[in-house]
C-alpha positions as CSV (number, residue, x, y, z in Angstrom):
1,X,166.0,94.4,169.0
2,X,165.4,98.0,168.4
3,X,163.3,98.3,164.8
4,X,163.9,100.6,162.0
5,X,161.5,103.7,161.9
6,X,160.4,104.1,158.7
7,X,157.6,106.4,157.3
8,X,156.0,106.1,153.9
9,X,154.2,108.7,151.9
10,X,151.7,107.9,149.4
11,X,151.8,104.1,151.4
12,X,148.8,103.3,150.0
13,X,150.1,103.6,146.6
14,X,151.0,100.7,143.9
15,X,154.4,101.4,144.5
16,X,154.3,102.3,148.2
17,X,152.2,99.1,149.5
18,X,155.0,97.0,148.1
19,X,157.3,99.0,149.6
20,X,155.8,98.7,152.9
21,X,155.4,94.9,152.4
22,X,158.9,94.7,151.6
23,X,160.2,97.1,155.0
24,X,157.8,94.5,157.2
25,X,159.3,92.0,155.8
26,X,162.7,93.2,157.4
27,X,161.5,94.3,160.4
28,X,160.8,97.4,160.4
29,X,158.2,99.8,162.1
30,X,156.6,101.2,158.9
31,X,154.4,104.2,159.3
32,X,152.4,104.6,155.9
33,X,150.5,107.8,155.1
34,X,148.6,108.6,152.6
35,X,145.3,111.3,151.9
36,X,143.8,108.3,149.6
37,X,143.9,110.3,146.8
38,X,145.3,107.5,144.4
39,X,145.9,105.2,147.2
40,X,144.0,102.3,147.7
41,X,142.9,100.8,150.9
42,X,142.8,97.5,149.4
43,X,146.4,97.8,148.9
44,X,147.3,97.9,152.7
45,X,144.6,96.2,154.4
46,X,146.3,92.9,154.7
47,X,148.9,94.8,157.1
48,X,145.9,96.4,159.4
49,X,146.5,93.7,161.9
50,X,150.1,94.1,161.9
51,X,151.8,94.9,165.0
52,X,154.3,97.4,163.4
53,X,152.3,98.6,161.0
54,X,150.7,101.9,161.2
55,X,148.3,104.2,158.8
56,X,147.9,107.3,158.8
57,X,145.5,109.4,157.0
58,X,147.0,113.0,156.1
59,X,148.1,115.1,153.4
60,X,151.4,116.2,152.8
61,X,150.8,119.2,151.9
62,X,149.8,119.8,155.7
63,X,153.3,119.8,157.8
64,X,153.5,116.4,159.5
65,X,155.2,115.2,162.6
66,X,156.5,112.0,163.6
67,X,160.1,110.3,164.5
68,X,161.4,108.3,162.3
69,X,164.8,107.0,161.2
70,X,164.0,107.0,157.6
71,X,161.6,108.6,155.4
72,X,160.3,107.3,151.5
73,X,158.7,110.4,149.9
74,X,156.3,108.7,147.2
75,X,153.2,111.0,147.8
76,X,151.9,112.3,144.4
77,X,149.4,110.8,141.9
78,X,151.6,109.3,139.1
79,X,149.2,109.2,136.2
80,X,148.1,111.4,133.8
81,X,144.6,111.2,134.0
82,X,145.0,111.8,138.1
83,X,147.7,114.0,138.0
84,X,146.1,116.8,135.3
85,X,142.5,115.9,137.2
86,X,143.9,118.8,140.0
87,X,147.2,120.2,138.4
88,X,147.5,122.9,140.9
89,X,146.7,120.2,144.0
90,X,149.5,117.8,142.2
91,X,151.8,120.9,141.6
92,X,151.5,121.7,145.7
93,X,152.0,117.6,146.4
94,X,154.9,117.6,144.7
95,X,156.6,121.1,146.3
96,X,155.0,121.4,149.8
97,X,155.5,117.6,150.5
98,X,159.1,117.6,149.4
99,X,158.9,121.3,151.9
100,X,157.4,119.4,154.6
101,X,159.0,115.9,154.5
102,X,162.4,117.7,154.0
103,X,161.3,119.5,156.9
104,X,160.6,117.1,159.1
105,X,164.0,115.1,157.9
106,X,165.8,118.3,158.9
107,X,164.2,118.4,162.8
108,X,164.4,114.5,163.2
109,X,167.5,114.0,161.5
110,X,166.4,111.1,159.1
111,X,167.4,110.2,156.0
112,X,165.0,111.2,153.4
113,X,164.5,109.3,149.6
114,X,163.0,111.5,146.8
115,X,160.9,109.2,144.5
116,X,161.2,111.5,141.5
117,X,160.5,110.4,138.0
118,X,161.7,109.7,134.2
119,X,159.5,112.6,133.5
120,X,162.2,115.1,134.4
121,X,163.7,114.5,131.3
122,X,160.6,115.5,129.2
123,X,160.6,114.2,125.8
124,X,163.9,113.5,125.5
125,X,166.8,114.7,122.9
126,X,169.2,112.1,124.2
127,X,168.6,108.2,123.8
128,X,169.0,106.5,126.7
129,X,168.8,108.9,129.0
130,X,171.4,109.6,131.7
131,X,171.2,111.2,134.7
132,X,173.8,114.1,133.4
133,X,170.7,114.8,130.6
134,X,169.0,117.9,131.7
135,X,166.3,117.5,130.0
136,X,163.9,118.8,126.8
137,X,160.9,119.8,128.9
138,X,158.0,122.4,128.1
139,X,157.2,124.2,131.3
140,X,153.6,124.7,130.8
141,X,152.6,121.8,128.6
142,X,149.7,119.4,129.7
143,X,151.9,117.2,131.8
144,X,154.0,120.3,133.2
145,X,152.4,120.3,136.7
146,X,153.5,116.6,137.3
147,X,157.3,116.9,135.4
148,X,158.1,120.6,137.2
149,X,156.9,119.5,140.5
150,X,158.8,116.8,140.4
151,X,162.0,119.0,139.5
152,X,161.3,121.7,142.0
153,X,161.5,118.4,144.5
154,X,164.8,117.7,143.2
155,X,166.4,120.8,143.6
156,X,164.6,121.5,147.5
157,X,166.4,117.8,148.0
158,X,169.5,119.0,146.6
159,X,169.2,122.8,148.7
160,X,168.1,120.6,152.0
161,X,171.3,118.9,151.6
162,X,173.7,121.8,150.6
163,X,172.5,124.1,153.3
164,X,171.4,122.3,156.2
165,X,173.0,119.2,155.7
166,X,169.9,116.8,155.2
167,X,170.9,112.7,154.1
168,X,169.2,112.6,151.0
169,X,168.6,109.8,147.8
170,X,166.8,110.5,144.7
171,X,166.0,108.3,143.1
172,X,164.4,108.9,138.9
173,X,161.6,106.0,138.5
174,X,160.8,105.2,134.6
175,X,157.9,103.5,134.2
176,X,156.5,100.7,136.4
177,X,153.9,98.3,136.8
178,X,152.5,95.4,138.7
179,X,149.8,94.4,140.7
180,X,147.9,97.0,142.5
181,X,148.2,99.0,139.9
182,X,145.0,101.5,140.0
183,X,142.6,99.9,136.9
184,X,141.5,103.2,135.9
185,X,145.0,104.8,135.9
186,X,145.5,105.4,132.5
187,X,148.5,104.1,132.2
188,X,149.5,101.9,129.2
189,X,149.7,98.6,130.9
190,X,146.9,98.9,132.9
191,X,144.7,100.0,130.3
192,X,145.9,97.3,127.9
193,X,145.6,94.7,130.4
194,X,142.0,95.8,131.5
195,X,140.9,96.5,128.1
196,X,142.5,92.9,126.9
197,X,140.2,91.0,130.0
198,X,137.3,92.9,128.7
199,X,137.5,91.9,125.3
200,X,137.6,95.6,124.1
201,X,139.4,97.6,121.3
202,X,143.0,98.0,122.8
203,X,143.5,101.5,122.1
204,X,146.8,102.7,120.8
205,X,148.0,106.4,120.2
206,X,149.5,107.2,117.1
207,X,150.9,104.5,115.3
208,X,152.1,102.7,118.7
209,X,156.3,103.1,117.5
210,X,156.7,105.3,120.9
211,X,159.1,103.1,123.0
212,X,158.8,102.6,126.6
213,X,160.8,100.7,129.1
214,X,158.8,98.7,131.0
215,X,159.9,97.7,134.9
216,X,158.1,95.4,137.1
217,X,157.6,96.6,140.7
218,X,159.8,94.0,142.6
219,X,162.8,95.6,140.9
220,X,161.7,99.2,141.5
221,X,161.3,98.4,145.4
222,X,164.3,96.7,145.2
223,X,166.2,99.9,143.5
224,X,164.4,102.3,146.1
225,X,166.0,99.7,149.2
226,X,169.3,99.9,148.0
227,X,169.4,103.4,147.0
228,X,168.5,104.0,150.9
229,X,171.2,101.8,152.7
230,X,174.0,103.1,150.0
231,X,176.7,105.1,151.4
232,X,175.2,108.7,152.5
233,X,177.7,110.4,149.9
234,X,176.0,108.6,147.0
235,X,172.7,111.3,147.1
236,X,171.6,110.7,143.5
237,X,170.0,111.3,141.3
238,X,169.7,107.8,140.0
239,X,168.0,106.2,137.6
240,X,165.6,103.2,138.0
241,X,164.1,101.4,135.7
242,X,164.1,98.3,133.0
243,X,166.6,99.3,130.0
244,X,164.6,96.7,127.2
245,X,162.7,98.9,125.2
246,X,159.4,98.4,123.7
247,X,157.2,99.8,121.4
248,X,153.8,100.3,122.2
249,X,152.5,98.4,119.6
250,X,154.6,95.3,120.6
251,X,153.1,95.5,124.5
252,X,149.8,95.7,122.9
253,X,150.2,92.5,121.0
254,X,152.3,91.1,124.3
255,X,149.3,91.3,126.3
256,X,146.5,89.8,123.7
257,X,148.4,87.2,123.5
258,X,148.8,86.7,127.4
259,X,145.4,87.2,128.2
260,X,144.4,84.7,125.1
261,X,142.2,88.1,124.3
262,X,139.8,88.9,121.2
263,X,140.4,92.3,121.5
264,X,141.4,94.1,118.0
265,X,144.1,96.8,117.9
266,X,142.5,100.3,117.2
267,X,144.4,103.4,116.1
268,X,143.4,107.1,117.6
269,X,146.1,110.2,117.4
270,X,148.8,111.1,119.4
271,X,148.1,113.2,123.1
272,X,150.0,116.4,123.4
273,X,154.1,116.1,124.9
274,X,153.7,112.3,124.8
275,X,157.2,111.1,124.4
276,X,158.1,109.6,121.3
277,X,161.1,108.0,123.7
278,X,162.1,106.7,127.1
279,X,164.3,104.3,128.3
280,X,166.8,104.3,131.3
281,X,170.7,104.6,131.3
282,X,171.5,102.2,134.2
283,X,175.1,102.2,134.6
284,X,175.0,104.4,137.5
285,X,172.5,102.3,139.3
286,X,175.1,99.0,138.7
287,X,178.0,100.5,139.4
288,X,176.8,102.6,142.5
289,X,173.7,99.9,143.8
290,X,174.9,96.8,142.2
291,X,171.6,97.1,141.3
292,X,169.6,96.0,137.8
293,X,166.3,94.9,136.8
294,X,165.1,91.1,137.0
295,X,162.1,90.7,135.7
296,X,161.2,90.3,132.1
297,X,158.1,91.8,130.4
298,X,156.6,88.4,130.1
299,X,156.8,87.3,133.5
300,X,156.1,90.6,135.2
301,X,152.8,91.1,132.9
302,X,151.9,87.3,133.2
303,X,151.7,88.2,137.3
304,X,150.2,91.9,136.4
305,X,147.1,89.9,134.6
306,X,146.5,87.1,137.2
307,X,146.0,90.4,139.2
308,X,143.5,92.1,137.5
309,X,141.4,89.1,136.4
310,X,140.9,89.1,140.2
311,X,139.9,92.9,140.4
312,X,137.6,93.2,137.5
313,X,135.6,89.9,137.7
């Protein structure tokens, strides 16, 4: 049996350990790297004994060489709080990987996936969003080194493909969550979650009526699998994520209740180019991928808690 080749960047991830649980879980040789930025070690080392598993410490925004039949490019911290922590550092993750992955796809001839993000849309003038939406960005707004990175990896995908004739799949992540998720990551679930399990004020921006679409991680990996093995004329973009829409407020009160919390509901204002909107127009992803979300909110925050009561004992 020959095995797949597969690298992963940013392995060590949330979203990249599950997808190198997943890709040993078919058989695959999966090659994770990751500079442990946002990664977790924790994340990975039930696979260190594996015998076709393999980690790699590097950063991609040092060329890299390997042979591989398949690369996931998921290196760049994902947060807020991690990504405006170094903007130039996640500006350069986001451009110079996508340079050097692309790259290295070129000289191996692999087929190279593009996790890109919701975020390319900005705060968005359209509701849902489509993939034909360009966008209502601000170029130089708090967030801007995360939401223009991410474009500028779009279009190298799109120039790599065009020019020298690279397989490529983007794929447009809305938000995620699950377990692994970093605790400190400053992202709504995960703070609500850990703040819930702590008994703390549950802090919500504004008055909490921004919606978000909330998309467990099994689906995502699930999404980023398919969007790999579809026919290599189908390049993307595509949208994954969950299309229910919640508001902020409502997640808040979701998870008091799940975690049987006596944390109280506090108000403080709004951060600058939050998004008063953001939720997914699938019908690409169905009719191209056959591919939809699963998992409710309930059941994918009910595992997302079991999680971190084990982390934060």
């Amino acid at each position: 049996m020959t095995r797949k080749k597969v690298l992963i960047t940013g392995g060590a991830g949330f979203a990249g350990s599950h997808l190198c649980d997943r890709l040993l879980g078919e058989g695959c040789e999966v090659y994770c790297l990751d500079n442990f930025f946002t990664g977790q070690k924790q994340n990975i080392v039930h696979l260190l004994n594996h015998p076709y598993f393999e980690l790699i410490r590097h950063d991609v925004t040092a060329p890299f060489f390997i042979e591989a039949d398949e690369i996931y490019n998921l290196a760049c911290p994902a947060s807020p709080i991690h990504y405006q922590y170094n903007a130039i550092k996640t500006m350069k993750t986001s451009v110079m990987g996508a340079i050097n992955m692309l790259g290295l796809a070129k000289r191996i001839k692999a087929k190279i996936l593009q996790a890109s993000t919701s975020e390319v849309y900005g705060d968005p003038l359209v509701h849902p969003q489509a993939e034909n939406y360009w966008g209502h960005v601000n170029p130089i707004g708090e967030r801007s080194c995360y939401d223009e990175g991410k474009r500028s990896a779009e279009t190298l995908f799109v120039n790599y493909h065009k020019q020298n004739n690279v397989k490529i799949k983007i794929i447009r992540i809305f938000n995620t969550y699950g377990p692994r998720m970093h605790p400190n990551d400053g992202r709504v679930v995960s703070n609500f979650i850990v703040q819930a399990l702590q008994n703390k004020d549950i802090t919500v921006y504004g008055e909490g009526q921004q919606t978000r679409s909330f998309q467990y991680v099994d689906d995502l990996v699930e999404g980023m699998t398919r969007m790999m093995n579809s026919a290599d004329a189908f390049t993307g973009p595509v949208n994954i994520g969950n299309p229910n829409e919640f508001t902020i407020l409502e997640l808040a009160e979701q998870v008091i209740k799940l975690t049987g919390s006596k944390s109280k509901i506090i108000n403080k204002p709004l951060p600058a180019d939050d998004p008063m909107m953001r939720q997914p127009d699938i019908t690409l992803a169905k009719k191209e991928l056959n591919w939809a979300p699963k998992i409710e909110l309930e059941e994918g925050l009910e595992k997302t808690i079991a999680y971190f009561r084990e982390v934060i004992r």
